[in-house]
N, CA, C and O atoms as a GROMACS GRO file, in nm:
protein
  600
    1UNK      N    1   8.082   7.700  13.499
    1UNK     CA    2   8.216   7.738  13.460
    1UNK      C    3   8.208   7.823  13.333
    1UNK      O    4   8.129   7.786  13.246
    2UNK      N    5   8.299   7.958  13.310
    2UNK     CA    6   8.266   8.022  13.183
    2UNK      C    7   8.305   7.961  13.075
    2UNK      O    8   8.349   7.853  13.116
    3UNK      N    9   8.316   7.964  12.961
    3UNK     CA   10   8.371   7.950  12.886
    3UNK      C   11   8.538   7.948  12.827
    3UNK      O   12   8.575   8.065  12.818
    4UNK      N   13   8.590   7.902  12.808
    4UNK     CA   14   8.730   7.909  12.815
    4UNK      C   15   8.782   7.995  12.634
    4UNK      O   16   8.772   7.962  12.516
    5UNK      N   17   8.834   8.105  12.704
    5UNK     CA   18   8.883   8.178  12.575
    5UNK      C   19   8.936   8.086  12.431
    5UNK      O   20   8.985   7.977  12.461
    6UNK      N   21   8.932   8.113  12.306
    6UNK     CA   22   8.986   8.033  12.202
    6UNK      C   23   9.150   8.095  12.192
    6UNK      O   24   9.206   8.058  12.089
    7UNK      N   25   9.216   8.165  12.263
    7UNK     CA   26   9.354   8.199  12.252
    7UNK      C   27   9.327   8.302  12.394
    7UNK      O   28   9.281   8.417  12.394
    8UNK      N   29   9.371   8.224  12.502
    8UNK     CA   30   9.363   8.346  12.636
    8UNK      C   31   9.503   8.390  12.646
    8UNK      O   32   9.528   8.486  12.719
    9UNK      N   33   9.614   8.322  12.570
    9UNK     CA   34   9.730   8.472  12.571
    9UNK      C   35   9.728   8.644  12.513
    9UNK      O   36   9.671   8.679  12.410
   10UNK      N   37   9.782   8.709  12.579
   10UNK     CA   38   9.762   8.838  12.568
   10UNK      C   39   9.833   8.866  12.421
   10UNK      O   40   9.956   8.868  12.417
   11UNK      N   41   9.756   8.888  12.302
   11UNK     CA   42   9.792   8.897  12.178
   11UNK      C   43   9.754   9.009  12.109
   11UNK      O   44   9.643   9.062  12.112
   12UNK      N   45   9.892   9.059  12.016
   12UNK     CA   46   9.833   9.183  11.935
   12UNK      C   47   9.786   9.147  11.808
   12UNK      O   48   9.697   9.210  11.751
   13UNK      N   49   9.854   9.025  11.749
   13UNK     CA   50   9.810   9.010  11.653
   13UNK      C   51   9.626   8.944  11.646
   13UNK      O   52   9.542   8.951  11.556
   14UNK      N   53   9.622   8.899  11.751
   14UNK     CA   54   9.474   8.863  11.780
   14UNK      C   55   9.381   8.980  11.832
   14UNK      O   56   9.259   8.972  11.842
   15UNK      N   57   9.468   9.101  11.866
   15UNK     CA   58   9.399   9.238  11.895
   15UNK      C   59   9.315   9.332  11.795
   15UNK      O   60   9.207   9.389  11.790
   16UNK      N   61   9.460   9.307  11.698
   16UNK     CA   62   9.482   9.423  11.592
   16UNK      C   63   9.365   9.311  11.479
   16UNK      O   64   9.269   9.381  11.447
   17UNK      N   65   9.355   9.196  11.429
   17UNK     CA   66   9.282   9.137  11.392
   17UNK      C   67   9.143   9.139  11.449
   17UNK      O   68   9.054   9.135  11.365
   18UNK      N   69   9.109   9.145  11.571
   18UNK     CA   70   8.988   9.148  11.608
   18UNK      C   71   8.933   9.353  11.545
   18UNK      O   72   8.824   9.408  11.528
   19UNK      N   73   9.018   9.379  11.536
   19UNK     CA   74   8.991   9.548  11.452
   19UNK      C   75   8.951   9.572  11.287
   19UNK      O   76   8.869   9.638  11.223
   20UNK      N   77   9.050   9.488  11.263
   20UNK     CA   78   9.088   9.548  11.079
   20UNK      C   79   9.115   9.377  11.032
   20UNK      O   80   9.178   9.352  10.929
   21UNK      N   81   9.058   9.268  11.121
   21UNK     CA   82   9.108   9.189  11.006
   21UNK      C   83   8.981   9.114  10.916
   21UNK      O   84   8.986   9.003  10.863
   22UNK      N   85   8.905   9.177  10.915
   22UNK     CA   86   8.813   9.152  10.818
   22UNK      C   87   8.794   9.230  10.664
   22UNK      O   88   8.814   9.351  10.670
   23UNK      N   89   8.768   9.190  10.561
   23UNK     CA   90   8.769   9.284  10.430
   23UNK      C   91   8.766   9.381  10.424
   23UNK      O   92   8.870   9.433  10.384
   24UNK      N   93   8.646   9.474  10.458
   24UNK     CA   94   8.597   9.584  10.465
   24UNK      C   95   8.696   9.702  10.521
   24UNK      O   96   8.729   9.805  10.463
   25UNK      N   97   8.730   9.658  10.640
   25UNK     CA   98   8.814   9.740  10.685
   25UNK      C   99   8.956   9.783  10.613
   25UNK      O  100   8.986   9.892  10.565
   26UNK      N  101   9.005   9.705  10.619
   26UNK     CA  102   9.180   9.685  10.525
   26UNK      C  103   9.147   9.769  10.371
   26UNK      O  104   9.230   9.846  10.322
   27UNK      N  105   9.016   9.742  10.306
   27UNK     CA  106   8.985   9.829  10.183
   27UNK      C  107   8.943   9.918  10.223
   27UNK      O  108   8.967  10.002  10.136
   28UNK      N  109   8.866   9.992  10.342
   28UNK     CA  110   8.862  10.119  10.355
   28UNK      C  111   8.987  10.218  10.395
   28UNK      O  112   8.987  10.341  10.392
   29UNK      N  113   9.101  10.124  10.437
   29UNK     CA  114   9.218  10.155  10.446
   29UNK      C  115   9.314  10.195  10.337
   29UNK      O  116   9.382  10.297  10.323
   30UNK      N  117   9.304  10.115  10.281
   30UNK     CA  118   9.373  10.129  10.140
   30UNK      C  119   9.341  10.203  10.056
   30UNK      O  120   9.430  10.253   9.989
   31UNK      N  121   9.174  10.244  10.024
   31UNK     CA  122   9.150  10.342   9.968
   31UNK      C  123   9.150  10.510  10.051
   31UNK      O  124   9.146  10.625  10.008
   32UNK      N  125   9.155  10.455  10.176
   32UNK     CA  126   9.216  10.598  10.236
   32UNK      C  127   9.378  10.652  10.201
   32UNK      O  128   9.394  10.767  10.159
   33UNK      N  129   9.476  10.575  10.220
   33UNK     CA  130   9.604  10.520  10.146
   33UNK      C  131   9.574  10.622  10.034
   33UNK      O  132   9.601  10.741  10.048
   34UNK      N  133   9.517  10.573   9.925
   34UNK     CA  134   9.546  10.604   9.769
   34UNK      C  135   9.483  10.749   9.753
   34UNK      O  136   9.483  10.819   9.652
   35UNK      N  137   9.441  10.770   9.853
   35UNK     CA  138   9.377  10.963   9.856
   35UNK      C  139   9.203  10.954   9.848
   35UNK      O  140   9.124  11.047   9.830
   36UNK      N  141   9.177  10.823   9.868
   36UNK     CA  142   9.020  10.817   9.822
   36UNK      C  143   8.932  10.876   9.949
   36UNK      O  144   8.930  10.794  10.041
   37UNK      N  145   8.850  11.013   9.981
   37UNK     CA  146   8.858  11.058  10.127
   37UNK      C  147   8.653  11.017  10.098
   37UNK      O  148   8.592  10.977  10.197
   38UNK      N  149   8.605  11.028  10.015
   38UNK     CA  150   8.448  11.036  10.056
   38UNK      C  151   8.373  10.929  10.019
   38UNK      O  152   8.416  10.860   9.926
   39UNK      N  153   8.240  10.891  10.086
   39UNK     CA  154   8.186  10.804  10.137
   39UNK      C  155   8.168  10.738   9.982
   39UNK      O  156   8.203  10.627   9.940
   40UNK      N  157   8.108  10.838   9.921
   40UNK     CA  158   8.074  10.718   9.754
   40UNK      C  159   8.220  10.662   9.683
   40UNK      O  160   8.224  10.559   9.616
   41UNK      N  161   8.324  10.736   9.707
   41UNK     CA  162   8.441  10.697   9.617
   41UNK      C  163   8.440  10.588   9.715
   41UNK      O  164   8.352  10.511   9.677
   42UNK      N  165   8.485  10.550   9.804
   42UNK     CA  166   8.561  10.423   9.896
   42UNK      C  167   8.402  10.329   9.843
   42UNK      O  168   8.417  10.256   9.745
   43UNK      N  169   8.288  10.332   9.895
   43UNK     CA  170   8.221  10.233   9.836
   43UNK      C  171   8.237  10.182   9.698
   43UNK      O  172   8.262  10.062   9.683
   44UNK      N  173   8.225  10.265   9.589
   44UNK     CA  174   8.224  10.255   9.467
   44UNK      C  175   8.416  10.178   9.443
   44UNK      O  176   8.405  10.108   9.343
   45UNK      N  177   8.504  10.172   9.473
   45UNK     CA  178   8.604  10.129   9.501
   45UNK      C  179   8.604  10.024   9.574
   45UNK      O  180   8.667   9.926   9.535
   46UNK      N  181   8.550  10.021   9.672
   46UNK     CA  182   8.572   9.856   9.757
   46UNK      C  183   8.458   9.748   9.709
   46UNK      O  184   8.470   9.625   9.713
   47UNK      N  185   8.335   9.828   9.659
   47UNK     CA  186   8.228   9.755   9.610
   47UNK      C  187   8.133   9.678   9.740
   47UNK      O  188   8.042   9.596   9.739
   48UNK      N  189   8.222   9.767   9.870
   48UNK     CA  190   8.128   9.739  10.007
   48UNK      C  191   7.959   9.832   9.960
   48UNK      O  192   7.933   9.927   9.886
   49UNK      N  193   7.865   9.726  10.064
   49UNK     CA  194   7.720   9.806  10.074
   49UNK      C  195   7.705   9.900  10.106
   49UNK      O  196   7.806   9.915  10.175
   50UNK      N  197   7.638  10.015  10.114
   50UNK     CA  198   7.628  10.105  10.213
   50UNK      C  199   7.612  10.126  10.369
   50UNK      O  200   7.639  10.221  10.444
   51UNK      N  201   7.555   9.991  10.391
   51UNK     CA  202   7.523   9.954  10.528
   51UNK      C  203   7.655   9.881  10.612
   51UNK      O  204   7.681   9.882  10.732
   52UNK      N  205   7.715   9.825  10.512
   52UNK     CA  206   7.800   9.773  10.529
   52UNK      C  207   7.958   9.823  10.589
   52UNK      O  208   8.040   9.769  10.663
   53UNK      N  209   7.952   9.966  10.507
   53UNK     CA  210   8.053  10.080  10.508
   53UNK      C  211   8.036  10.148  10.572
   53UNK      O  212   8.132  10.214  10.612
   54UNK      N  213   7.902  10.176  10.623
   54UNK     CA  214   7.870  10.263  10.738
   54UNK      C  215   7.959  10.210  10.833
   54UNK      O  216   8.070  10.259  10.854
   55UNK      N  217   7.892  10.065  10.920
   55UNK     CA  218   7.958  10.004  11.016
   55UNK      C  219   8.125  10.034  11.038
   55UNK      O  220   8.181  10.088  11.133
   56UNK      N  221   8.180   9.978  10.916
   56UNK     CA  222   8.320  10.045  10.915
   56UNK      C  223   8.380  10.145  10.915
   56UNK      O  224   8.494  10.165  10.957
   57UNK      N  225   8.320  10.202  10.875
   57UNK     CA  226   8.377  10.352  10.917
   57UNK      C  227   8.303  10.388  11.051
   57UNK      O  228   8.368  10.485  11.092
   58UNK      N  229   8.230  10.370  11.117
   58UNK     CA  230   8.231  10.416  11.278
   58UNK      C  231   8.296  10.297  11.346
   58UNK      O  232   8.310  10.318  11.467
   59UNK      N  233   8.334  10.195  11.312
   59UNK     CA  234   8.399  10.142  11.411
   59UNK      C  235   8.564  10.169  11.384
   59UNK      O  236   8.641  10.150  11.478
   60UNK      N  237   8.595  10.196  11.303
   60UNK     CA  238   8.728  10.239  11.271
   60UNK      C  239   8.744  10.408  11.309
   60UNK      O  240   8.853  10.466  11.321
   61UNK      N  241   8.639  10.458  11.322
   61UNK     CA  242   8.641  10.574  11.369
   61UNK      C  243   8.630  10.600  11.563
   61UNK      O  244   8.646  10.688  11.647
   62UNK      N  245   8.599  10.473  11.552
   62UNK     CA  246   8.590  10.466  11.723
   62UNK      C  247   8.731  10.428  11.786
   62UNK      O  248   8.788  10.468  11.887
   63UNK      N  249   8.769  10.331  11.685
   63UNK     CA  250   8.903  10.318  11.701
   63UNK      C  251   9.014  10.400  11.719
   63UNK      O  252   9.119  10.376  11.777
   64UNK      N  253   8.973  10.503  11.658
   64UNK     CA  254   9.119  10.570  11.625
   64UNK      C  255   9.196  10.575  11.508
   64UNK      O  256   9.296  10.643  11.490
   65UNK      N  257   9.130  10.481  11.412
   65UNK     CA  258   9.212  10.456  11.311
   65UNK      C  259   9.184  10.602  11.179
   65UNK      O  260   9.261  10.625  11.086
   66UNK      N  261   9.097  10.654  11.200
   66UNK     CA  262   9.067  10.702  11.131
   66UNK      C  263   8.952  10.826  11.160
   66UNK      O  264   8.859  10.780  11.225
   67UNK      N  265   8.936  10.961  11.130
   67UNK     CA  266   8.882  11.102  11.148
   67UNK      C  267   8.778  11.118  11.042
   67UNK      O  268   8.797  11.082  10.926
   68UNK      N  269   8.640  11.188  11.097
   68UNK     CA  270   8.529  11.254  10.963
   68UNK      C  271   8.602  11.378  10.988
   68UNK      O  272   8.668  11.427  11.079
   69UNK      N  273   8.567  11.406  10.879
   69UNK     CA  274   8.544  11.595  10.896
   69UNK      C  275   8.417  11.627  10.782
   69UNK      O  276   8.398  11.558  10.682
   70UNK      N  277   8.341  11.739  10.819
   70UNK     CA  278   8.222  11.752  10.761
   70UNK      C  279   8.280  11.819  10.661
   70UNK      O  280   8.371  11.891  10.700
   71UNK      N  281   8.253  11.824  10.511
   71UNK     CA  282   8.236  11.900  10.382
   71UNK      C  283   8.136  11.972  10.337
   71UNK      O  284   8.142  12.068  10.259
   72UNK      N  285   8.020  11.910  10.401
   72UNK     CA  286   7.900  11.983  10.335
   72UNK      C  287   7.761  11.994  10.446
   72UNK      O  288   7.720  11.896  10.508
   73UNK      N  289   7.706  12.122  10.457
   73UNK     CA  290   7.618  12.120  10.580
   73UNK      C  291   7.467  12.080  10.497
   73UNK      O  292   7.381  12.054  10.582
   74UNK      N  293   7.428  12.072  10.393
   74UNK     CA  294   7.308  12.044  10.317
   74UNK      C  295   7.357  11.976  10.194
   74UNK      O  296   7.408  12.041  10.103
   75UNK      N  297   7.347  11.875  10.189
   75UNK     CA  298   7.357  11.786  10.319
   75UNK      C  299   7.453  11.704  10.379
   75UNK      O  300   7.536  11.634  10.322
   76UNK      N  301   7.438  11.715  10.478
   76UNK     CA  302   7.565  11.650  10.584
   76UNK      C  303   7.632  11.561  10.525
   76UNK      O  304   7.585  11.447  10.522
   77UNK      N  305   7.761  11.589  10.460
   77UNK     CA  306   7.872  11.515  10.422
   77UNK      C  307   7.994  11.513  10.469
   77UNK      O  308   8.041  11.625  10.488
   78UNK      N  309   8.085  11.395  10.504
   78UNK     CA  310   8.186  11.397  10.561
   78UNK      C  311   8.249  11.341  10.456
   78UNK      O  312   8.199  11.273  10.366
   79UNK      N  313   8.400  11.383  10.476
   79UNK     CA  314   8.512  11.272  10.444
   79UNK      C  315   8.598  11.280  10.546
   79UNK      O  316   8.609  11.357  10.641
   80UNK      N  317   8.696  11.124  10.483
   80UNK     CA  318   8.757  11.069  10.575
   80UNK      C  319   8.899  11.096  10.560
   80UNK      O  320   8.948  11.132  10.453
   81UNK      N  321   8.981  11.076  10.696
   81UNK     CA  322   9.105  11.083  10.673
   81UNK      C  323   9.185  11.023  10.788
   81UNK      O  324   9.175  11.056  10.907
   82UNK      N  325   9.266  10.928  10.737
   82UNK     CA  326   9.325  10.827  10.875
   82UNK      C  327   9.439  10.896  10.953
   82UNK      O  328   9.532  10.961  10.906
   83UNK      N  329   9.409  10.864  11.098
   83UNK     CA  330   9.496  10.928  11.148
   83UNK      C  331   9.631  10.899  11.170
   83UNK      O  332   9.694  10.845  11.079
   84UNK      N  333   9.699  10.932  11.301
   84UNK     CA  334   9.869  10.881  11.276
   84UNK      C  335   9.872  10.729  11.271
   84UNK      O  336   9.941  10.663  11.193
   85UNK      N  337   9.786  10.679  11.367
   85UNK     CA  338   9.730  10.462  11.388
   85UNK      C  339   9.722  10.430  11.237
   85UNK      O  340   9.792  10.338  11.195
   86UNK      N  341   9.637  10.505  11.145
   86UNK     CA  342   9.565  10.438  11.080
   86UNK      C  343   9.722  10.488  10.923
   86UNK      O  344   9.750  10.433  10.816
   87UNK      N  345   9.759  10.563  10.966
   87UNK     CA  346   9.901  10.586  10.870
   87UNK      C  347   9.991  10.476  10.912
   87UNK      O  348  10.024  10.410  10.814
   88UNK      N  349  10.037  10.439  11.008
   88UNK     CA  350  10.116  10.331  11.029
   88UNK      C  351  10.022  10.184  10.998
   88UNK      O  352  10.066  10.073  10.969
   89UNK      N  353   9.927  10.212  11.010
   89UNK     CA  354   9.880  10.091  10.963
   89UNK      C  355   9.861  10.085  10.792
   89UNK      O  356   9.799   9.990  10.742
   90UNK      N  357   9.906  10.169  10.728
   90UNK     CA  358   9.962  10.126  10.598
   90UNK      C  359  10.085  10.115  10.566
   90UNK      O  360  10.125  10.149  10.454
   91UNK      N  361  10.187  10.052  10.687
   91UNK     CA  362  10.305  10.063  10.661
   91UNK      C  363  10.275   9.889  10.638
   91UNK      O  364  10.304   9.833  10.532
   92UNK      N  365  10.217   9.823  10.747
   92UNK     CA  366  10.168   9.710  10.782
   92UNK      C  367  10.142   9.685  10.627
   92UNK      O  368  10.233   9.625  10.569
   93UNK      N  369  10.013   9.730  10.537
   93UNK     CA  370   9.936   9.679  10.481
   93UNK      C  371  10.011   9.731  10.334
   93UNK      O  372   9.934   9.740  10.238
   94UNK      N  373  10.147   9.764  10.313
   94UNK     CA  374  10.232   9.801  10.225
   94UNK      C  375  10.315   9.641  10.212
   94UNK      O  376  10.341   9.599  10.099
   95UNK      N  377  10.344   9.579  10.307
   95UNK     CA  378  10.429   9.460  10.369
   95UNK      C  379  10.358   9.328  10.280
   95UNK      O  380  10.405   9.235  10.214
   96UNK      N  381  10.157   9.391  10.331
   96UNK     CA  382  10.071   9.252  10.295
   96UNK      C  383  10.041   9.244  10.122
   96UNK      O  384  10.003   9.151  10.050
   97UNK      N  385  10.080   9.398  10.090
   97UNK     CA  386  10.095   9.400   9.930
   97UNK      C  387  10.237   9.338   9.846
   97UNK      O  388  10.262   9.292   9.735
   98UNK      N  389  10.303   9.365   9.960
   98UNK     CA  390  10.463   9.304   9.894
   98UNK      C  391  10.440   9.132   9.899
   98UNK      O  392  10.470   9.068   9.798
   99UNK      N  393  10.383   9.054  10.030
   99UNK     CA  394  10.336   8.911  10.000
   99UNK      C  395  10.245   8.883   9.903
   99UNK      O  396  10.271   8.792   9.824
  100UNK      N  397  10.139   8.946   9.895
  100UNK     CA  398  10.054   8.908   9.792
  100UNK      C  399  10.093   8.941   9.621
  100UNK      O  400  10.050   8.874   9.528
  101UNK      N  401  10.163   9.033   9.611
  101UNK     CA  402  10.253   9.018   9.501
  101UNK      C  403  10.313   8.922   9.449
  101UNK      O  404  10.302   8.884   9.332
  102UNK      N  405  10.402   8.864   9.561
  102UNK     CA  406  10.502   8.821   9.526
  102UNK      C  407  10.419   8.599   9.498
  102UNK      O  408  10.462   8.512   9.423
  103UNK      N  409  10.304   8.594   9.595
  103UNK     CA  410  10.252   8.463   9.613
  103UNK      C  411  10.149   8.455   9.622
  103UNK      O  412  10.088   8.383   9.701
  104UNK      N  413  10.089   8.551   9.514
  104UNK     CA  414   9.936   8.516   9.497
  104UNK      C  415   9.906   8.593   9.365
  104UNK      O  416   9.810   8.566   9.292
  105UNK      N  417   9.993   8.686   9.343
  105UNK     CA  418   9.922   8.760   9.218
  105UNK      C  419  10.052   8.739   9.105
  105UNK      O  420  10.040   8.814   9.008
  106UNK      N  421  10.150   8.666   9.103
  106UNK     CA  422  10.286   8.679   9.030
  106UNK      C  423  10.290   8.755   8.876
  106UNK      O  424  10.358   8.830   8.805
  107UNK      N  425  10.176   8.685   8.881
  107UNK     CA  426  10.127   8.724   8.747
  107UNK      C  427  10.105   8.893   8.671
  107UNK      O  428  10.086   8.932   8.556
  108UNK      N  429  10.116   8.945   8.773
  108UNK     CA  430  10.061   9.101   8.742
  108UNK      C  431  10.161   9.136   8.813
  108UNK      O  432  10.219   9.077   8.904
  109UNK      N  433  10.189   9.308   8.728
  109UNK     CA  434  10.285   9.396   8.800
  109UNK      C  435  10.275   9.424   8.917
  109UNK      O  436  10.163   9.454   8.960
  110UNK      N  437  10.399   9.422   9.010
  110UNK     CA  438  10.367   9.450   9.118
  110UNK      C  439  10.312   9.588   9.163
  110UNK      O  440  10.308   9.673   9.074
  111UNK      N  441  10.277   9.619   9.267
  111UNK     CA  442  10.265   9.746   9.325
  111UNK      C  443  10.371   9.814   9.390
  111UNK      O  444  10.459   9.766   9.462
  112UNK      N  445  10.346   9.978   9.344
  112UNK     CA  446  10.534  10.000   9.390
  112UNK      C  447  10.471  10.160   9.483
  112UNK      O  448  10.393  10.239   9.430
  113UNK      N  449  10.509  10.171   9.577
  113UNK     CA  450  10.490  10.260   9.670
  113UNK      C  451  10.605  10.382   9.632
  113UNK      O  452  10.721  10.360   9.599
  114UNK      N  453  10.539  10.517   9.647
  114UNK     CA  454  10.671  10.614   9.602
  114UNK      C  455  10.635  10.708   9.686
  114UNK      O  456  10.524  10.758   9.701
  115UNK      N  457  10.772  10.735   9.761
  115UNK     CA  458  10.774  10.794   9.897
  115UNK      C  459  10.816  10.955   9.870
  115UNK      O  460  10.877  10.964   9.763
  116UNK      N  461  10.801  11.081   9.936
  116UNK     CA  462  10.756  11.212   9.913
  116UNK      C  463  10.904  11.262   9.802
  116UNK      O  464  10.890  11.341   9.708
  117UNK      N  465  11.039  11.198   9.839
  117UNK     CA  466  11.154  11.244   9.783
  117UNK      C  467  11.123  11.151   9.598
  117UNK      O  468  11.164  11.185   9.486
  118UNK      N  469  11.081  11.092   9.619
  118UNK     CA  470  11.048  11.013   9.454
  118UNK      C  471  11.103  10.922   9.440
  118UNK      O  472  11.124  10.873   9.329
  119UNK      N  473  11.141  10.876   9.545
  119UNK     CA  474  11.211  10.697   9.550
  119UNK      C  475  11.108  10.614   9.612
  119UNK      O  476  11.022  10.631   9.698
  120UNK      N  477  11.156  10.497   9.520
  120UNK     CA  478  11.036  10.379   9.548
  120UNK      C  479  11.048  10.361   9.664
  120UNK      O  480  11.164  10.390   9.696
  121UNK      N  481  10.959  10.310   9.792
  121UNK     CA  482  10.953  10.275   9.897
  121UNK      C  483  10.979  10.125   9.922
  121UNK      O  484  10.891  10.058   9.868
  122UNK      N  485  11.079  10.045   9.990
  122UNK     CA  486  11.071   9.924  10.010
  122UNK      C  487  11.055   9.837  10.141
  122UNK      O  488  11.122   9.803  10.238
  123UNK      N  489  10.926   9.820  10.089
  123UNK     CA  490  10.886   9.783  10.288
  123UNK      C  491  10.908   9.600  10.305
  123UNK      O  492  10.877   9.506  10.233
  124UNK      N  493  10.972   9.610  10.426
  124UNK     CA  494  11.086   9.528  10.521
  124UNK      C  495  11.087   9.554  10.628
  124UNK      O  496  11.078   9.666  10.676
  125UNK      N  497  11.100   9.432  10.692
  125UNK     CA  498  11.039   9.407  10.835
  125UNK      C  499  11.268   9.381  10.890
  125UNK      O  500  11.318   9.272  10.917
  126UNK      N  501  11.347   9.521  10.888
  126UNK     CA  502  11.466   9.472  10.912
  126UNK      C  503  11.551   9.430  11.042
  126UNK      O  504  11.482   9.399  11.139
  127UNK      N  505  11.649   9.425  11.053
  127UNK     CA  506  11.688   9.403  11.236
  127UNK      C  507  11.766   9.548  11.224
  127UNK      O  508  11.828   9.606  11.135
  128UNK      N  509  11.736   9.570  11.344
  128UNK     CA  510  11.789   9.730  11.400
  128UNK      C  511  11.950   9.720  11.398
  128UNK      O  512  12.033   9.807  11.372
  129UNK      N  513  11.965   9.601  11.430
  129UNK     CA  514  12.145   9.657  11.409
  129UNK      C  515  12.192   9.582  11.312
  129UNK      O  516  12.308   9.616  11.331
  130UNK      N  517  12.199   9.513  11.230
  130UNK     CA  518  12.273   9.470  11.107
  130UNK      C  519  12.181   9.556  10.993
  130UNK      O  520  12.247   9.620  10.911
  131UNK      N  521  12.070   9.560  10.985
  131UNK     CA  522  12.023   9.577  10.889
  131UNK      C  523  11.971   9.508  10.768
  131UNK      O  524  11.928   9.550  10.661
  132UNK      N  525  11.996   9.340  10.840
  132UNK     CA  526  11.890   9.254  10.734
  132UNK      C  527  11.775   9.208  10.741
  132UNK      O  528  11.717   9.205  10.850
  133UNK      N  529  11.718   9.162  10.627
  133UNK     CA  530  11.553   9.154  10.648
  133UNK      C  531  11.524   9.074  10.780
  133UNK      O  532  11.600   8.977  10.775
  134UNK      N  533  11.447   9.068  10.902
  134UNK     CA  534  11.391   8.974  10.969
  134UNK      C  535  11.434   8.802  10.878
  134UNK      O  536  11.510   8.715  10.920
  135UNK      N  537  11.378   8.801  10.788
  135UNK     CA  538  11.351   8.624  10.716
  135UNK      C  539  11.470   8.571  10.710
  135UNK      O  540  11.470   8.448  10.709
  136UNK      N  541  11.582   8.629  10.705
  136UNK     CA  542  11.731   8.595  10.708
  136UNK      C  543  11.788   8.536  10.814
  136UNK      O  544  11.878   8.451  10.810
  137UNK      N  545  11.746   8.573  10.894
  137UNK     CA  546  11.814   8.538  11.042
  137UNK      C  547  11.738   8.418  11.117
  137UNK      O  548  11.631   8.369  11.080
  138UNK      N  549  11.813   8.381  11.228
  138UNK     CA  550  11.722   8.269  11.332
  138UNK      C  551  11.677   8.398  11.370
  138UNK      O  552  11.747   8.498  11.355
  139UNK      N  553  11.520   8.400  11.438
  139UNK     CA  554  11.465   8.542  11.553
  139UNK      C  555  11.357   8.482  11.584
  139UNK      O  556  11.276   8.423  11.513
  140UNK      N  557  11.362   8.509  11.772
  140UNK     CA  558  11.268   8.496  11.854
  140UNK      C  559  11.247   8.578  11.881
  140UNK      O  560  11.325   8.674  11.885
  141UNK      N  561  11.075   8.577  11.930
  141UNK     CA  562  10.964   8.701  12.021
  141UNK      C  563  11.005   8.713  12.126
  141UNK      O  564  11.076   8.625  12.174
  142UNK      N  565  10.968   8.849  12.209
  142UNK     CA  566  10.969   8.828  12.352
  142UNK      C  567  10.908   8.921  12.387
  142UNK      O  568  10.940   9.032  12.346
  143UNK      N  569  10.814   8.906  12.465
  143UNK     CA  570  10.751   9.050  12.541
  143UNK      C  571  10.640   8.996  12.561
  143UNK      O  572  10.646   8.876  12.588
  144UNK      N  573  10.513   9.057  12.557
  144UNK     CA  574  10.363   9.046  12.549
  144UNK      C  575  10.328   8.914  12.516
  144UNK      O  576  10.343   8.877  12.399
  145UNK      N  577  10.293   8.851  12.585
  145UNK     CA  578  10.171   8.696  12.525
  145UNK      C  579  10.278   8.586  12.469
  145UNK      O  580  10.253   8.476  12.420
  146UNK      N  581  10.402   8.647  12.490
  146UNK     CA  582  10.513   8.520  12.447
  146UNK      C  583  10.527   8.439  12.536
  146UNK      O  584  10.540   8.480  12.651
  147UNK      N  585  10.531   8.276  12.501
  147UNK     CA  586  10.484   8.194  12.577
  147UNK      C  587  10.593   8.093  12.520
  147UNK      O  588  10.626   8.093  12.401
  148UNK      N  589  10.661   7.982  12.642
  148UNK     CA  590  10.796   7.882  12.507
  148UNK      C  591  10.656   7.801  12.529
  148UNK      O  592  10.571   7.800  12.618
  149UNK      N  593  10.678   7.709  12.364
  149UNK     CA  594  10.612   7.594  12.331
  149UNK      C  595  10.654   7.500  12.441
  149UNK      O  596  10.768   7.479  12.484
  150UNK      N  597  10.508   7.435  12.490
  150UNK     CA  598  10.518   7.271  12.583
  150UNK      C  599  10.522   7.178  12.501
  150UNK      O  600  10.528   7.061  12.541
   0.00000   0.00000   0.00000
């Protein structure tokens, strides 16, 4: 008999985690985010290995999340730059800075996102037709891998 999956519902958050939810990744993200495009700045910034950063960046590059482009032919240098996936996935990881702000770092200024017109950005997960945050309301899932509790 095979093995029996540890979560066999069809899940994104168990998708998108099996991608980016380990360290490495989310900081090569973030320093893509902050304009950081070449291989020594994002190491020297995340304080990942070299071997280490390699991995991540081709598997995030396999993904989709993210593009080389060569800079230099002697010797072969690339930088990086995330693509439209890997831009929405700092909308995500704008959200995980507003929690960790608010319940893990209280102590320090927060981080404030400033969007192209020069207003602060305030990221919120809202409902399409009233317009209040998700956390306000009763709200259930439905679609993909939603399952009612037995």
């Amino acid at each position: 008999m095979p093995p029996k999956e540890a979560d066999p519902r069809p899940c994104s958050i168990a998708d998108t985690m099996e991608l980016i939810g380990e360290r490495w990744s989310i900081l090569v993200v973030r320093e893509l985010l902050h304009g950081v495009r070449r291989f020594d700045g994002i190491a020297h910034n995340t304080g990942a290995s070299r071997d280490i950063l390699t991995a991540r960046l081709r598997k995030l590059e396999r993904s989709g999340i993210l593009y080389r482009e060569r800079y230099s032919d002697r010797p072969v240098r690339y930088e990086y730059h995330l693509t439209e996936a890997g831009r929405e996935l700092g909308d995500v990881l704008m959200l995980l800075v507003k929690w960790g702000d608010r319940h893990i770092n209280q102590d320090d200024p927060p981080v404030v996102w400033t969007h192209s017109c020069g207003a602060d950005l305030v990221p919120e997960v809202v409902c399409a037709a009233c317009g209040k945050p998700a956390r306000e309301g009763a709200h259930s899932p439905h679609g993909r891998g939603v399952r009612p509790t037995s």
